[in-house]
C-alpha positions in Angstrom: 0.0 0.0 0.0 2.6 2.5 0.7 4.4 2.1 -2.9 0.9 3.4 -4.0 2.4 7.0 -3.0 5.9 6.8 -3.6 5.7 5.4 -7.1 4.1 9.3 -8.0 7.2 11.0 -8.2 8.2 8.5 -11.5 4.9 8.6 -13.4 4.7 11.2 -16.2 0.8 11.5 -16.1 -1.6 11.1 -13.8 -5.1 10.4 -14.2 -8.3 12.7 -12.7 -8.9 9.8 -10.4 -5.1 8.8 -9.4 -4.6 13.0 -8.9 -7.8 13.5 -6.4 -7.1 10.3 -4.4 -3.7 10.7 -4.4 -2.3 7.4 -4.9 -1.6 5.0 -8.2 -2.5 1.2 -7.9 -1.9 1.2 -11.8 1.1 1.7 -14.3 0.1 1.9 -18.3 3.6 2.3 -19.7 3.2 4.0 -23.6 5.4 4.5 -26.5 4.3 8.3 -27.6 5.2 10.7 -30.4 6.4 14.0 -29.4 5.5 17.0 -31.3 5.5 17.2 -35.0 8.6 14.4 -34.9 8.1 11.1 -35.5 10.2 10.1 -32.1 8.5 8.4 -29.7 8.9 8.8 -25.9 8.1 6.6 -22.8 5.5 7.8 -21.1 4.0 6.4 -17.8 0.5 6.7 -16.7 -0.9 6.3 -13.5 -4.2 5.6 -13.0 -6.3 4.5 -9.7 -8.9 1.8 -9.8 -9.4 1.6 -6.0 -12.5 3.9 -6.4 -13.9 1.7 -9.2 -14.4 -1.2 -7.3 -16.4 0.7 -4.5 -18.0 2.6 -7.4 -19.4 -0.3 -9.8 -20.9 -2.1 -6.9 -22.9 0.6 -5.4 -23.9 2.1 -8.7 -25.9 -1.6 -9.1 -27.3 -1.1 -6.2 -28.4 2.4 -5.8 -27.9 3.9 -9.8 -26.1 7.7 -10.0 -27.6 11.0 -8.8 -26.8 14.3 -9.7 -25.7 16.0 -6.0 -26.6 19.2 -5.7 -27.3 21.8 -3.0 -30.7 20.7 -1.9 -29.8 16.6 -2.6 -30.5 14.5 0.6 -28.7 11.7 0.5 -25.5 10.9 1.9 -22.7 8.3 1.9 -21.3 7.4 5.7 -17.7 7.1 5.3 -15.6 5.4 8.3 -12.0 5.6 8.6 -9.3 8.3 7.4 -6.9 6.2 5.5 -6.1 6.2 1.0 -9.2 3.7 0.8 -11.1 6.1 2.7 -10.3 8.9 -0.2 -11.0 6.4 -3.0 -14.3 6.0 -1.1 -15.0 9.9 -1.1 -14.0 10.2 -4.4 -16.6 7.6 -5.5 -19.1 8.5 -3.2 -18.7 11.8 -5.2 -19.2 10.2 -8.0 -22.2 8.4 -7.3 -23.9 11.8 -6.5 -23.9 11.3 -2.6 -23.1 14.0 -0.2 -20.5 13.3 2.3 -20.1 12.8 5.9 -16.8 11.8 7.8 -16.2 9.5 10.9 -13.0 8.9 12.3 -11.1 8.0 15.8 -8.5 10.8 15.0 -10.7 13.6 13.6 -7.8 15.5 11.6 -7.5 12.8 9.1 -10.9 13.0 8.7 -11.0 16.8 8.1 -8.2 16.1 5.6 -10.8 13.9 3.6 -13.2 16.7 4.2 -10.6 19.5 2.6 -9.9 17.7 -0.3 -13.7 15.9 -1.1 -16.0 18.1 0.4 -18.3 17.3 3.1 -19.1 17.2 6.9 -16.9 15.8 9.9 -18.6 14.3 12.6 -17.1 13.2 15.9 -19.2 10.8 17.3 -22.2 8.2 15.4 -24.8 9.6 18.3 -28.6 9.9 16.8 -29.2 13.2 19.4 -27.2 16.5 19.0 -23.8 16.5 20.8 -23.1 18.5 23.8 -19.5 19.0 22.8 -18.4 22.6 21.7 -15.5 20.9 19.6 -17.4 18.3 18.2 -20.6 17.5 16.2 -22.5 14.3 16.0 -24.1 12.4 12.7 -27.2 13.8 14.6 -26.4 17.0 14.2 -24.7 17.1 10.7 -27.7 14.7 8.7 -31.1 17.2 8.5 -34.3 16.1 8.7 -35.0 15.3 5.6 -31.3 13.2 5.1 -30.9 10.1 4.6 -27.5 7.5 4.5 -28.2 5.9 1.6 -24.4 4.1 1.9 -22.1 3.4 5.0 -18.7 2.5 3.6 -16.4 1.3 6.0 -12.7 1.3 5.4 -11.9 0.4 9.0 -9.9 -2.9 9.7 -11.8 -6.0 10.1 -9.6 -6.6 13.5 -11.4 -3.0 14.9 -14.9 -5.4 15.1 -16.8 -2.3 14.6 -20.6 -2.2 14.4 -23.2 0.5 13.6 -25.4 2.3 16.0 -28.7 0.6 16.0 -30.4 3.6 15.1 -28.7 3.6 11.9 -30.6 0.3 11.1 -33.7 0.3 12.2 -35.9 1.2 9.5 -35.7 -1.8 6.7 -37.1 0.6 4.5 -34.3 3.1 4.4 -31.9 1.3 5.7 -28.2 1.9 3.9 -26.1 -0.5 1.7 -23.4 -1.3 3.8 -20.3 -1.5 2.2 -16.6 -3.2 4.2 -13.8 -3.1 2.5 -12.1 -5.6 3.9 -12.1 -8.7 1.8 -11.2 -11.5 4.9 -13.2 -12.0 6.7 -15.9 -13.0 4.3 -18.3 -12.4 7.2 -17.1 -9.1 9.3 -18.7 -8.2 12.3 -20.3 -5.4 10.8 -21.6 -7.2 7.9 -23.0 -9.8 9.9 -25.3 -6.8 12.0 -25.9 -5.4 8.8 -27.5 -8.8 7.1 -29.4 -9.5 10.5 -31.0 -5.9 9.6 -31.9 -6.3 6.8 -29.8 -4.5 4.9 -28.1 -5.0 1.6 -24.1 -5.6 1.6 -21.1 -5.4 -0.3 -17.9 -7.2 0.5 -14.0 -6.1 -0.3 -13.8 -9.1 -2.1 -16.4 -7.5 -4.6 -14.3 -4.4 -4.4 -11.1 -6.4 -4.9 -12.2 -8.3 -8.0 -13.7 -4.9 -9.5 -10.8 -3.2 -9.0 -8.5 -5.8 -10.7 -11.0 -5.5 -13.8 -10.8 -2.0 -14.3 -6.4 -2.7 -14.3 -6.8 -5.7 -16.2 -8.7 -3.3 -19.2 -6.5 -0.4 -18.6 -3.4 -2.7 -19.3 -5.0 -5.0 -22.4 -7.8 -2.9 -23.9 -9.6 -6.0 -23.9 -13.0 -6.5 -22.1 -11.7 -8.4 -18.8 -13.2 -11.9 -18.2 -15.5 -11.0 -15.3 -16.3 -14.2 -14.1 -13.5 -15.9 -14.5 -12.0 -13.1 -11.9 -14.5 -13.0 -9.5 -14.7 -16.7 -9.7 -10.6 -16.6 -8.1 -11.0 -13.8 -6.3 -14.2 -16.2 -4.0 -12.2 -19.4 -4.2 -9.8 -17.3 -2.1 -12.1 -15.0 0.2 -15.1 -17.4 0.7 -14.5 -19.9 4.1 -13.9 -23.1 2.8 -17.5 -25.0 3.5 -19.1 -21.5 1.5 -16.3 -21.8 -1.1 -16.6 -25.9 -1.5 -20.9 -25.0 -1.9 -20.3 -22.0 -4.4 -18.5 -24.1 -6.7 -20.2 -27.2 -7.0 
């Protein structure tokens, strides 16, 4: 993960996504004419396909939205580290305001500098009583709604939501862990008992790998076959032996 910074200062161009996130999970290496000449350079393009595969999933789930001023619905995003900015960015994407929630608040206002939205200090339903600090009650109006929670927290962290958060089946939030082992987190397991619609890091791992796999061939990737090794890997091994019978 941390090459995915320190390989910047060598690529030549850097894509919209790789620039916002700031980090390259992806190298296109080019042959490319320069000027009027016929001589060709090496050029290397960085690119960032982290945000695809939290993008591509959710966009099944909930479509695209246009965000604008008086838009209501928001992505939950937990956690401060580089996943947590390819989750802004595609939460941006997706047409979802955002809101921030982290154990060390700066990191989160860093996310909130570069992506836009609101940090909160605590996941509290009722308005905080802290002059420094602001909870998800405060910062999500009447009328909001979390349409997604994406976690970027470690698995090891066994976080879980507020019940509050989940107790309305029909507006509950697509809840979204990155982390692709487990198969079954903690908080995907409270989220499933709710009712609630999931997405695993495995889904996010084998999307990802699509979107490098197309950059680097410009051929369609072979989808299944991917996601196909990406389970035989993630799923526990009764789950995996079932899937693939």
């Amino acid at each position: 993960i941390p090459h995915k910074q320190a390989i910047i200062p060598y690529v030549d161009v850097m894509s919209d996504a790789a620039s916002a996130i700031g980090s390259v999970n992806t190298l296109i290496v080019k042959e490319e004419i320069v000027g009027d000449s016929e001589t060709t350079v090496r050029v290397v393009h960085g690119d960032n396909t982290d945000w695809k595969g939290i993008f591509n999933p959710l966009e099944r789930k909930i479509g695209v939205n246009i965000e604008d001023e008086n838009s209501a619905e928001y992505a939950l995003i937990l956690g401060g580290g580089g996943t947590a900015r390819a989750a802004a960015y595609a939460a941006s994407k997706l047409g979802l305001k955002r809101i921030y929630y982290n154990r060390t608040p700066a990191k989160a206002q860093d996310l909130s500098d570069s992506f836009g939205g609101t940090v909160v200090t605590s996941l509290d339903q009722l308005p905080s009583k802290s002059a420094e600090g602001k909870s998800l009650g405060d910062a999500l109006p009447k009328d909001g709604t979390i349409k997604v929670v994406i976690s970027t927290l470690p698995a090891a962290a066994e976080f879980v939501l507020p019940e509050w958060l989940l107790s309305s089946r029909s507006t509950n939030p697509v809840i979204f862990d990155v982390n692709y082992k487990p198969y079954h987190t903690k908080l995907l397991t409270q989220a499933e008992k709710a009712g609630c619609q999931v997405v695993r890091g495995s889904e996010m791992l084998w999307e990802q790998g699509v979107g490098q796999f197309e950059a680097w061939t410009q051929r369609t990737a072979p989808y299944a076959v991917m996601k196909s090794v990406v389970l035989q890997n993630c799923l526990p091994q009764q789950e995996d032996a079932d899937a693939f019978q």
